[in-house]
C-alpha positions in Angstrom: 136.4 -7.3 137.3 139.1 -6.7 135.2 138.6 -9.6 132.6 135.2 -7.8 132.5 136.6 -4.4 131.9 139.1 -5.9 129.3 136.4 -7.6 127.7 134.5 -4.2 127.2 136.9 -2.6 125.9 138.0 -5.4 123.1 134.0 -4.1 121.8 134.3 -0.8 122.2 137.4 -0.9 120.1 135.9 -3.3 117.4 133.1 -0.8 117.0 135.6 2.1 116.6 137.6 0.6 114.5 134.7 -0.9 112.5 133.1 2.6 112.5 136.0 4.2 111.2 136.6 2.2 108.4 133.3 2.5 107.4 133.6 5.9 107.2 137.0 5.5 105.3 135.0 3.5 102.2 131.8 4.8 102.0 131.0 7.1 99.4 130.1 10.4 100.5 126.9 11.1 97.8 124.9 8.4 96.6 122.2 9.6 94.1 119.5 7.2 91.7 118.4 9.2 89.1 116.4 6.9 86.1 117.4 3.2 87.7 121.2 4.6 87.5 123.0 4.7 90.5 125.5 7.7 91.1 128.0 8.6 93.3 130.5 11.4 94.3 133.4 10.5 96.6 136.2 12.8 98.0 139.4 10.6 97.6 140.8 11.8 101.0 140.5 10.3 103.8 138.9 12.0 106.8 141.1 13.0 110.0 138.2 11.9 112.3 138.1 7.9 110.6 141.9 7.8 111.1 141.7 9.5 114.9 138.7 6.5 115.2 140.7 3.6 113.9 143.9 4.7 116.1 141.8 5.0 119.0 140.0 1.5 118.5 143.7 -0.3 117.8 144.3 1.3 121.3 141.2 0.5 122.7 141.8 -3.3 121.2 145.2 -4.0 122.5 144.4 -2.2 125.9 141.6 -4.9 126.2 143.5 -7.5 124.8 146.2 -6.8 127.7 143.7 -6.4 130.5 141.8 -10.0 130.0 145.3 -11.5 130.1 146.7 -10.1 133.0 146.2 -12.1 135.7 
């Protein structure tokens, strides 16, 4: 049981993390206006992608200590 529940929560802290940094790099207006591509970005980064990649490091090592405990 707890492998299983250490397992689950290594992927739910890939996802968060993955999520999160997404949202860190992605531009936040994308526009194609005569074949030309534009886009707007705010250079700051978002509280929520930081509180998402936090909790997923959390989430990751939580797992990570789980599975190995025997």
């Amino acid at each position: 049981m707890n492998k299983t529940a250490g397992i689950i929560l290594l992927i739910i802290g890939l996802a968060l993390a993955g999520y999160g940094i997404y949202q860190m790099v992605t531009p936040d207006a994308q526009a194609e206006v005569l074949g030309v591509e534009l886009s707007a970005s705010d250079n700051k980064v978002s509280t929520q992608s930081i509180v998402m990649v936090v909790l997923g490091a959390i989430a990751i090592i939580g797992g990570a200590m789980i599975s190995k405990r025997k």
